[in-house]
C-alpha positions as CSV (number, residue, x, y, z in Angstrom):
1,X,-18.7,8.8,51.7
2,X,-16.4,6.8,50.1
3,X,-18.9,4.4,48.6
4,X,-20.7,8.1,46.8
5,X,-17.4,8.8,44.7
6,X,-17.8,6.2,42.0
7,X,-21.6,7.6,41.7
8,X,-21.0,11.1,41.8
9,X,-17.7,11.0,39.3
10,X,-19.9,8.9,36.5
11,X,-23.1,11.0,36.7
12,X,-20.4,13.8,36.4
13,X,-18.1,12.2,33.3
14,X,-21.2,11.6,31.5
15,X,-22.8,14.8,31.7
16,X,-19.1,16.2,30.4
17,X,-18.5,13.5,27.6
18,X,-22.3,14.4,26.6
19,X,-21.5,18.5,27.3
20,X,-17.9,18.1,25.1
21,X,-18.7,15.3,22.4
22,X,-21.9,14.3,21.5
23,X,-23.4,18.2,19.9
24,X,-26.6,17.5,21.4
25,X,-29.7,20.4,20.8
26,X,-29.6,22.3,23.9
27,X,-33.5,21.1,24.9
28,X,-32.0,17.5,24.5
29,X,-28.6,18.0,26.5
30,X,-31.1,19.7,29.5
31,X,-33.2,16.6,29.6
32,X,-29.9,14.2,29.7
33,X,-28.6,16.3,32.9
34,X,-32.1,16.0,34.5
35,X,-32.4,12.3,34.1
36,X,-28.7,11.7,35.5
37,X,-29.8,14.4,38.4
38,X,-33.2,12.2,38.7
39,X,-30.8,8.9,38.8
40,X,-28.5,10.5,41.5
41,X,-31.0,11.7,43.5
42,X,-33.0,8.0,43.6
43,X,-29.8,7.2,44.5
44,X,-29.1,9.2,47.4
45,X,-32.6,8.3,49.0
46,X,-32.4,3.9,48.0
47,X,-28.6,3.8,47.5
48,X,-26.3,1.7,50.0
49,X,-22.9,2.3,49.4
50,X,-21.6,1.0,52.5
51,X,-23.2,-2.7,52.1
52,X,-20.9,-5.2,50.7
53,X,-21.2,-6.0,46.8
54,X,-23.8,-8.5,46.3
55,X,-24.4,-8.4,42.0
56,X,-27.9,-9.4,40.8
57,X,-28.2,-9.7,37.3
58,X,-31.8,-9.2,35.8
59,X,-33.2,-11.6,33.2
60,X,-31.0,-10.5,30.5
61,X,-28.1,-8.0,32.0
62,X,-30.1,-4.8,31.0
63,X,-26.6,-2.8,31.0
64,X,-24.9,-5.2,29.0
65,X,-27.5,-5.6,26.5
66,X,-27.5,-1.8,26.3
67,X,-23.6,-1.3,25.9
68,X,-23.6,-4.6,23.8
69,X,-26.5,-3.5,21.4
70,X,-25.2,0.1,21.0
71,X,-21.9,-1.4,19.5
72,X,-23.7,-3.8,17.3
73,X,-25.6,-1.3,15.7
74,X,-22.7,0.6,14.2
75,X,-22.2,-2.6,12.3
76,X,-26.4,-2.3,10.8
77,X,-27.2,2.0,10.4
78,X,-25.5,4.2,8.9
79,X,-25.2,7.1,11.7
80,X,-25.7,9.7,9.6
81,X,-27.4,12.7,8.9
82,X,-30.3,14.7,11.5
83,X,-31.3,11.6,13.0
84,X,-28.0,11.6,14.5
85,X,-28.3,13.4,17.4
86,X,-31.4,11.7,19.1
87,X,-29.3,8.4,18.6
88,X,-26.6,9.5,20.8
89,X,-29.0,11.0,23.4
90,X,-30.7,7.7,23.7
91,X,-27.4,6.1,23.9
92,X,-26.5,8.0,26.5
93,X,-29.1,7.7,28.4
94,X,-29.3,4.0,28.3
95,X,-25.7,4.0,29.6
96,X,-26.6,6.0,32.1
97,X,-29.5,3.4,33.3
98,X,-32.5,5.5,32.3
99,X,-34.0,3.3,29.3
100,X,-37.6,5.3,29.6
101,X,-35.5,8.4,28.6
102,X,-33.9,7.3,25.6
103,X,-37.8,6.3,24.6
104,X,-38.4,9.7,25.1
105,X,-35.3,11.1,22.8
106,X,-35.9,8.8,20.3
107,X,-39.8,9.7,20.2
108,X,-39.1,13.3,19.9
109,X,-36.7,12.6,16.8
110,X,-39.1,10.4,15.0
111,X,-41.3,13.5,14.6
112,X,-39.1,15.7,12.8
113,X,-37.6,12.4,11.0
114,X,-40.8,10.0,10.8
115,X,-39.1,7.7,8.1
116,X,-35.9,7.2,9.3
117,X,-35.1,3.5,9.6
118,X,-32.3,4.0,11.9
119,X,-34.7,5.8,14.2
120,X,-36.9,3.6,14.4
121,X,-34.6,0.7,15.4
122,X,-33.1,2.8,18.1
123,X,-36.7,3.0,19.3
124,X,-37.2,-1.0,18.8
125,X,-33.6,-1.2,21.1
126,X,-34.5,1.1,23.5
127,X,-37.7,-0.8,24.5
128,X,-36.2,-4.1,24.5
129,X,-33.4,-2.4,27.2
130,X,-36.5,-0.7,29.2
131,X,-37.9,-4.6,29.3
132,X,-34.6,-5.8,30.9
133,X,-34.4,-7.7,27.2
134,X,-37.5,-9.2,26.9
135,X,-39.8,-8.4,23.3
136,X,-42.1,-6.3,23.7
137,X,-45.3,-5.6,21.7
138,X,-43.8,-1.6,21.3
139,X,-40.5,-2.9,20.6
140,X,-41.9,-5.7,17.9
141,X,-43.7,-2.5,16.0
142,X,-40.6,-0.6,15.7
143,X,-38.7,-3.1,14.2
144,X,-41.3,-3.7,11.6
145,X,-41.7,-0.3,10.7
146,X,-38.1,0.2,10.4
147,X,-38.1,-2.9,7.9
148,X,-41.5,-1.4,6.3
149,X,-39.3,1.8,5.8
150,X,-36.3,0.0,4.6
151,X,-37.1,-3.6,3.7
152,X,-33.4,-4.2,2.5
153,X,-31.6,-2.8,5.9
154,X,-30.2,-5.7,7.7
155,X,-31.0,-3.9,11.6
156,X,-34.6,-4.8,11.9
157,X,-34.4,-8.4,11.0
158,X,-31.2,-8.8,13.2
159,X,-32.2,-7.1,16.6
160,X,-35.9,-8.2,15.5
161,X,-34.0,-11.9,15.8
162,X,-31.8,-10.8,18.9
163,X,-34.9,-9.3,21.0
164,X,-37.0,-12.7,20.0
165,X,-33.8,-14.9,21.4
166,X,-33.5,-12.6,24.6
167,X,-37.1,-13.5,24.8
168,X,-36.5,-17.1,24.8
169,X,-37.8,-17.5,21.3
170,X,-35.7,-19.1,19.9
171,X,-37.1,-20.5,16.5
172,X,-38.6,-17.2,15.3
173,X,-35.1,-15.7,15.9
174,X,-33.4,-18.1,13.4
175,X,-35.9,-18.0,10.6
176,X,-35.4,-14.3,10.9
177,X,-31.5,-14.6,11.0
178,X,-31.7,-17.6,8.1
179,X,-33.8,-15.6,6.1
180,X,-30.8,-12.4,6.5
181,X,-28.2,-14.6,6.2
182,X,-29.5,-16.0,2.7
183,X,-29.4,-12.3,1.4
184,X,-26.6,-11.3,2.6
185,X,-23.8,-10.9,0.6
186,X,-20.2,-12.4,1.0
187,X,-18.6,-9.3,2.3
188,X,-20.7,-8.1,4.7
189,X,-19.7,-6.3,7.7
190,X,-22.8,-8.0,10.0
191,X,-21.9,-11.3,8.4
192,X,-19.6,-12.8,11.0
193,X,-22.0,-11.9,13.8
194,X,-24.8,-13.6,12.3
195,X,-23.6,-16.8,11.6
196,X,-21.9,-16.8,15.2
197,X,-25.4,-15.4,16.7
198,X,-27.2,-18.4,15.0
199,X,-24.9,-21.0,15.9
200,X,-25.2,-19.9,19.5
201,X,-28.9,-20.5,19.4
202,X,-30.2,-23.8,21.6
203,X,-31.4,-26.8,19.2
């Protein structure tokens, strides 16, 4: 039993810090409870609590990438406005380990908002997470829109880049990043994180 307490007390602070912070449309916060119920009970019937720890990390740490993505794009959208709400939905359910959720938030809120950039690069991130970080054809199609939408906005070209170098493609990710670095200016916020992204990139 003891090995069920750290399962149980997460699916349970979630659903509160969802409940309590994140002012999500009832309809919304009801699919975010079933999906953590869905995850417990998959759980309950594949989990082995007793075994000892034995950490497998999949080809690109799908939860990191999530947590790690969800930070980053504070630095690229503005988090503002309507759109708002299906953001944090999809973020939490990506925390939560249910990527195929988010997609789902994220597809409800592009049809009341259809032209919201920020949208559609949450939708771009969220299929690159349901891919354990690999590109993906879906993902590659939100990111453009969202730069069709907003050709100035530095997100799509920068988790266009980071999806591509997940992906092991590693010279379309620079020319993208290059290309974003050259136009952007002195002082900005993503700035740091570019240069250090491409500098990070094999040769």
């Amino acid at each position: 039993m003891t090995g069920w307490l750290p399962v149980i007390g997460l699916v349970v602070l979630v659903g509160l810090a969802m409940w309590r912070f994140a002012s999500l449309p009832r309809a919304a916060f009801e699919v975010v409870a079933a999906a953590l119920l869905l995850g417990l009970a998959g759980y309950a019937l594949q989990g082995r609590p007793d075994l000892p720890g034995a950490p497998r990390a999949t080809r690109a740490d799908a939860a990191r990438v999530a947590d790690a993505e969800i930070a980053l794009r504070a630095k690229f959208g503005d988090r503002m406005g309507g759109a708002q709400q299906y953001l944090i939905a999809a973020d939490g359910a990506m925390r939560a380990g249910v990527p195929a959720a988010a997609i789902g938030f994220i597809r409800r809120g592009l049809k009341d908002y259809p032209r919201d950039p920020d949208l559609w690069l949450g939708f771009g991130n969220a299929f690159v997470v349901y891919n354990e970080g690999q590109v993906s054809p879906a993902a590659m199609f939100a990111f453009r829109r969202a730069a069709e939408i907003a050709p100035l906005h530095p997100g799509p070209p920068f988790f266009m880049g980071l999806a591509l170098a997940q992906s092991g493609r590693f010279n379309e990710a620079r020319e993208l990043w290059q290309q974003l670095l050259a136009r952007s200016p002195a002082d900005a916020p993503w700035r740091d994180e570019l240069e250090a992204r491409i500098a990070e990139l094999p040769a």
